[in-house]
BAZA-335638 format. One line per 8 residues: number of its first residue (from 1); for each residue x, y, z of N, C-alpha, C. Coordinates in nm, 3 decimals. Each point is the difference from the previous one (the first is absolute). Last residue first. Layout:
N
NUM	X/Y/Z/X/Y/Z/X/Y/Z; ...
***
This chain:
89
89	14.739/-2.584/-2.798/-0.029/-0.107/-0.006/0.087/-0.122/-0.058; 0.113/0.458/0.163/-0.025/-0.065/0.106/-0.051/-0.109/-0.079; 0.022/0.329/-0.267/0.104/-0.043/0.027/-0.001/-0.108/0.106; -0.328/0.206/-0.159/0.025/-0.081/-0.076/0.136/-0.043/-0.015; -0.197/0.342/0.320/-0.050/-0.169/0.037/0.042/-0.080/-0.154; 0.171/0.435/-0.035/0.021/-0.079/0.162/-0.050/-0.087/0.032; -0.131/0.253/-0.381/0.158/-0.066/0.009/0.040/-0.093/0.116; -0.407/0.226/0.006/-0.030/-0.089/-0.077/0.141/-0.069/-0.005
81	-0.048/0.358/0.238/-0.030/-0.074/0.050/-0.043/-0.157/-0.073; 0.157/0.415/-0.174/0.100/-0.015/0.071/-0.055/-0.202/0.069; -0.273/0.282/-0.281/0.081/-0.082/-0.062/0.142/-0.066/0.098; -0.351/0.265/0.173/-0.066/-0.110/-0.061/0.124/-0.082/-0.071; 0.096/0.404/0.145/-0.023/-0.066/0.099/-0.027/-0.106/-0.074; 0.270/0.276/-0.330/-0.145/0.015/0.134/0.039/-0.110/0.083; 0.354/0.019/-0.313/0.023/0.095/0.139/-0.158/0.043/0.017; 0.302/-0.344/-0.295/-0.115/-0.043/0.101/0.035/0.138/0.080
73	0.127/-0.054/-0.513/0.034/0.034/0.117/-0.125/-0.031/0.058; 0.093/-0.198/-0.434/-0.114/0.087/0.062/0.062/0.004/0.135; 0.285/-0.086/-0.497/-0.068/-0.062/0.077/-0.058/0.083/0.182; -0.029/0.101/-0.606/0.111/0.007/0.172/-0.065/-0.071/0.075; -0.104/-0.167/-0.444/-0.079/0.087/0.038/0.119/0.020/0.101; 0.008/-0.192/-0.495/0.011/-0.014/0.119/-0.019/0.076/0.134; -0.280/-0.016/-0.480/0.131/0.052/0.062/0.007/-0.094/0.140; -0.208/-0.244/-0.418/-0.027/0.074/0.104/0.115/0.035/0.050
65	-0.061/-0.095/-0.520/-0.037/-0.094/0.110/0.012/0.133/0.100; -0.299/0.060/-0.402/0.163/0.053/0.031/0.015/-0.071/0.173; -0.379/-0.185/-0.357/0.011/0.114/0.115/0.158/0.037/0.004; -0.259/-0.184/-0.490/0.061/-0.058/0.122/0.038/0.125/0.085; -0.403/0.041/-0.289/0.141/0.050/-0.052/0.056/-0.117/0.151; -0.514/0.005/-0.284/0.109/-0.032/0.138/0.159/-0.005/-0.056; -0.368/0.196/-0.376/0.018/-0.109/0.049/0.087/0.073/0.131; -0.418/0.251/-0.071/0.084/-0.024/-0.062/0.103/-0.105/0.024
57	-0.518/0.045/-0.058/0.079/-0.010/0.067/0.180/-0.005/-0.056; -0.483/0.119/-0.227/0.117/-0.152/0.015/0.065/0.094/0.133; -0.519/0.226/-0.019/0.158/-0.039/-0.133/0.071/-0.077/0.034; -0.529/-0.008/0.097/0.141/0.009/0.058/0.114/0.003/-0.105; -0.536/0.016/-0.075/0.109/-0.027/-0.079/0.092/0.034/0.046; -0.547/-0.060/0.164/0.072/0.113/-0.039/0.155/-0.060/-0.031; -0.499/-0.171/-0.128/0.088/0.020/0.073/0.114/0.072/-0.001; -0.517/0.135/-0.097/0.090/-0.049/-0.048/0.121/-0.041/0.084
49	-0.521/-0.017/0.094/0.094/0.000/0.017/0.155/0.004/-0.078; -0.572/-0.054/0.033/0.068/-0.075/-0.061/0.137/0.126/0.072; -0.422/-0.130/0.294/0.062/0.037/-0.062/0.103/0.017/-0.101; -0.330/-0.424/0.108/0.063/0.110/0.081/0.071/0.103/-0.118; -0.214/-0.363/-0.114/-0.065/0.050/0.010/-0.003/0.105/0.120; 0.287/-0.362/-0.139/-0.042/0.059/-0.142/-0.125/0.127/0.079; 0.249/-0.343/0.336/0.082/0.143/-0.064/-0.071/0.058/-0.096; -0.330/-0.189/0.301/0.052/-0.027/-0.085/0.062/0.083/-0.059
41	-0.205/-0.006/0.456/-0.024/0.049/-0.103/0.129/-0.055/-0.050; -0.275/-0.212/0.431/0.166/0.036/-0.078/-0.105/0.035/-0.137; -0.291/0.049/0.434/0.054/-0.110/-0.093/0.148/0.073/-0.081; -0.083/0.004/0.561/-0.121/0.096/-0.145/0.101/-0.097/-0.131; -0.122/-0.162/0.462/0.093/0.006/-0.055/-0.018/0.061/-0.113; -0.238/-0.076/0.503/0.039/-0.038/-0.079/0.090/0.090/-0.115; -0.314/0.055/0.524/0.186/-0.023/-0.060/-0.016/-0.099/-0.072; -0.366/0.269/0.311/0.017/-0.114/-0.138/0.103/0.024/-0.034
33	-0.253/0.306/0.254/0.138/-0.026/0.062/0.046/-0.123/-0.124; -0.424/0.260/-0.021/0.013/-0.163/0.121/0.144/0.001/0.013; -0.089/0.444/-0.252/-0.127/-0.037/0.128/-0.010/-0.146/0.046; 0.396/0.180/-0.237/-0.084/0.081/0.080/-0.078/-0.005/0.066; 0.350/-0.400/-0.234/-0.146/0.064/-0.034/-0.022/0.111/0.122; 0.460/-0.144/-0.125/-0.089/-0.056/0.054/-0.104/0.089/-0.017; 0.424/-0.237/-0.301/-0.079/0.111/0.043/-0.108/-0.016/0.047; 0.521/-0.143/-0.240/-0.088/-0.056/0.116/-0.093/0.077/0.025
25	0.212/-0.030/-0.484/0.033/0.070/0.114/-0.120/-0.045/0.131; 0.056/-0.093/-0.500/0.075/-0.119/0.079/0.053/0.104/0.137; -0.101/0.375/-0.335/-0.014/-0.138/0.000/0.068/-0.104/0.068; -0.094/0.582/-0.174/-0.002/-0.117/0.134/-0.041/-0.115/-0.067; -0.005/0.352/-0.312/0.106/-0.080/0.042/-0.013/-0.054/0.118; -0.397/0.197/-0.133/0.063/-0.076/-0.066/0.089/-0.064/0.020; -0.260/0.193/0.426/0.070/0.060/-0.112/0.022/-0.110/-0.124; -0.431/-0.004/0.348/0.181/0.019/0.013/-0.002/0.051/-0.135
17	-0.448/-0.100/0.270/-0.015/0.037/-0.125/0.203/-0.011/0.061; -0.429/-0.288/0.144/0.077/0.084/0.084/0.109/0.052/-0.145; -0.509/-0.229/0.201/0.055/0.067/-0.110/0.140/0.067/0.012; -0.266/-0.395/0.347/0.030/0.176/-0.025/0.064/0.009/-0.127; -0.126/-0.451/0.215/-0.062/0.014/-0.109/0.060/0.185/0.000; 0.116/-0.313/0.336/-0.084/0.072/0.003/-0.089/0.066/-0.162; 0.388/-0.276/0.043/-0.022/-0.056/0.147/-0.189/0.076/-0.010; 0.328/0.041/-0.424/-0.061/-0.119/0.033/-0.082/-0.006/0.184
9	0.029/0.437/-0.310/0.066/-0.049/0.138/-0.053/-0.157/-0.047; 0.082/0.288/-0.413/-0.124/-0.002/0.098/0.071/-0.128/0.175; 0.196/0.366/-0.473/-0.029/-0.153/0.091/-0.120/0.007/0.073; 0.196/0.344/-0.401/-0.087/-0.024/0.112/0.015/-0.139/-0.019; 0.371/0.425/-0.197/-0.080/-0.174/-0.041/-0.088/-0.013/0.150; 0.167/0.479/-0.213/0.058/-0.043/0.088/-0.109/-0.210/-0.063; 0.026/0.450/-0.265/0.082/-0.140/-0.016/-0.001/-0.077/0.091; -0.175/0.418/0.061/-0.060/-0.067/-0.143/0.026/-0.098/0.027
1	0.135/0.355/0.297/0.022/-0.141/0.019/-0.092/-0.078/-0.092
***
């Protein structure tokens, strides 16, 4: 942890050592409990990163319209009973 960066507790003054990339992260001190805000590292001085290069997409074909479907025999229960009060209404 060479790299790691030292704060020092505003509440208590403690030395408290993190990581580089942590930043603008909420953090409470060990020994007073102290909740403040570790500082933002600057994109330039974060890891450099190449981005990575999605291929195109290919273009949207129009859908094939929709089959007509048979129409659904009521022989559970549930459906029986569904027929039946949507008939009654």
């Amino acid at each position: 942890m060479s790299d790691a960066l030292v704060r020092t507790c505003p509440g208590c003054g403690q030395a408290l050592r993190f990581p580089p990339d942590v930043g603008g992260v909420l953090m409470a001190c060990p020994e007073c409990g102290h909740r403040f805000a570790s500082p933002f590292r600057l994109a330039g001085n974060a890891k450099k990163s190449t981005p990575q290069v999605l291929p195109a997409a290919p273009p949207l074909q129009p859908s094939p319209p929709p089959a007509t479907l048979p129409p659904v025999k009521n022989t559970t229960p549930a459906a029986r009973a569904a027929a039946k009060y949507a008939a009654n209404s």
